[in-house]
N, C-alpha and C positions, 0 to 999 in steps of 0.2 A: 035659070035666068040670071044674069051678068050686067052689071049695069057698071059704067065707068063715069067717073065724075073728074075733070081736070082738077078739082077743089080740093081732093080727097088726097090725104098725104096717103105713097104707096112707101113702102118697106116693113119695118117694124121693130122690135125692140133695138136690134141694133143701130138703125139708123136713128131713133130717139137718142141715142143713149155717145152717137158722133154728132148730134144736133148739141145736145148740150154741154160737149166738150167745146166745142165749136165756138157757143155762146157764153162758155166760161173763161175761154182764151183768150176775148174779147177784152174781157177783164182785167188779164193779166193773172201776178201773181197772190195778191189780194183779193180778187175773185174766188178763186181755189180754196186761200183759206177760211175765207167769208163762209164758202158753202161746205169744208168740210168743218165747222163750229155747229151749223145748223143743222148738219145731219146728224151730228153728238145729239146736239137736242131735241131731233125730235125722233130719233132710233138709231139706238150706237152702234149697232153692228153694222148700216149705212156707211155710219159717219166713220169704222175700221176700216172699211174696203174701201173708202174714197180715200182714205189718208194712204194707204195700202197701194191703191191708185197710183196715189200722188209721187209718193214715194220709186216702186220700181218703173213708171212708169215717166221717171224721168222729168215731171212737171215741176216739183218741189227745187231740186235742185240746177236746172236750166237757167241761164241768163233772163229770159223770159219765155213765158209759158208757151210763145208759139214758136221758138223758134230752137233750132236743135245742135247738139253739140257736135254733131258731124260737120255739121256746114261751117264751123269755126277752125276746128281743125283741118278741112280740108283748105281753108285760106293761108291757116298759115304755112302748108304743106304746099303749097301755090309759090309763098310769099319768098318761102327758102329754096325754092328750084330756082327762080330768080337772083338770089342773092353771086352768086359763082357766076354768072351768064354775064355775058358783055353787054353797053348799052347802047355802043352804037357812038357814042360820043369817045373819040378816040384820048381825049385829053385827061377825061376823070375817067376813062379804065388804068391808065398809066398810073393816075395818080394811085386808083383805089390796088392796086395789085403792087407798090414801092410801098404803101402803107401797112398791108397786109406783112406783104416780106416785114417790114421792119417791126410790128408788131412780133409776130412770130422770132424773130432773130433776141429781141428784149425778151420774151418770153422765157425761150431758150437761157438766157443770160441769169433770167431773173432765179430760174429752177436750178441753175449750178449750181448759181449763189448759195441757194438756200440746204443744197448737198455739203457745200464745202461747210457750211455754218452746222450744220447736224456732225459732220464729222469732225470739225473742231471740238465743237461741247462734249458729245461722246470721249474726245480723247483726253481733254481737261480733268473729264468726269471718272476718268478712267485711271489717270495720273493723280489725281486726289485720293483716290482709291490705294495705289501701289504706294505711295505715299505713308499712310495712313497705317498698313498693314503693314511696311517695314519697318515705322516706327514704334508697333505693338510687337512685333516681333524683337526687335532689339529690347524694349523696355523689357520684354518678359525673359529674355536668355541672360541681360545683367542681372534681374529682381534674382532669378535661378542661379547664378553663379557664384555669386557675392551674397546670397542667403543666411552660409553659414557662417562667414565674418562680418558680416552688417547687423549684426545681432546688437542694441545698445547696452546688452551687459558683457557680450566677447571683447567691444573697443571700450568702455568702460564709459559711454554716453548714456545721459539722460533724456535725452530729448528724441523722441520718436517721428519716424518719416511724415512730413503731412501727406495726408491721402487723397490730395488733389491732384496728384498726378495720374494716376488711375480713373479711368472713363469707366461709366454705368458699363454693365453687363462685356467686362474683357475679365479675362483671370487671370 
């Protein structure tokens, strides 16, 4: 014997369990955590899988609790098919396509720019350098030449070389 009652809710755990998603969504995102505090409290391994929940299940982190991050991205995926497409108004595509050119042309300009400026400094930095090494190299072929009559007792001086001339760590 079967008895049907309009009254009588039909499904079962699962549809409890999309009822009170349903009614937590309502809420928003303070709902969610409202209820996942009170499942701490009153049995934490509830309150693990509702945060567990919350977590892959994409509620926690959503703009809001009913609404989904596909549908955002498919707007803007919308919005940028658009973007290139003509409007029908013949006056601002003219403009928007001379602006574009001329953005991109400054773009162009601006990235030379900043090649030829990398390769300046590079070769500054490079010339500093040969610089730098010709002038240790010469100091060190007189220091070596003139070694053995620079001696203050071969020229009969008293006064020894100052040793500022010589930079930390050259020999």
């Amino acid at each position: 014997m079967h008895t049907y009652s309009e009254t009588a809710r039909t499904g079962g755990f699962r549809t409890t369990l999309r009822r009170a998603e349903a009614w937590l969504d309502q809420y928003g995102r303070k709902g969610w955590i409202a209820a996942m505090v009170l499942a701490f409290v009153l049995f934490w391994p509830i309150g693990l899988a509702l945060l567990a929940y919350m977590i892959w299940g994409k509620q926690m982190f959503a703009r809001s609790c009913g609404q989904s991050r596909h549908r955002n991205d498919q707007s803007w995926t919308r919005h940028a098919d658009r973007v290139g497409s003509a409007t029908g108004n013949h006056a601002f595509d003219s403009y928007k396509a001379e602006a574009l050119r001329r953005l991109e042309e400054e773009q162009a300009a601006f990235e030379a720019f900043l090649q030829r400026l990398r390769t300046s400094k590079d070769k500054s930095e490079f010339d500093a350098f040969m610089e730098d090494r010709a002038r240790s190299t010469a100091s060190r072929e007189t220091g070596e030449d003139g070694a053995e009559d620079t001696s203050p007792s071969a020229k009969g001086d008293t006064a020894a070389k100052p040793a500022g001339e010589a930079r930390p760590g050259e020999y």
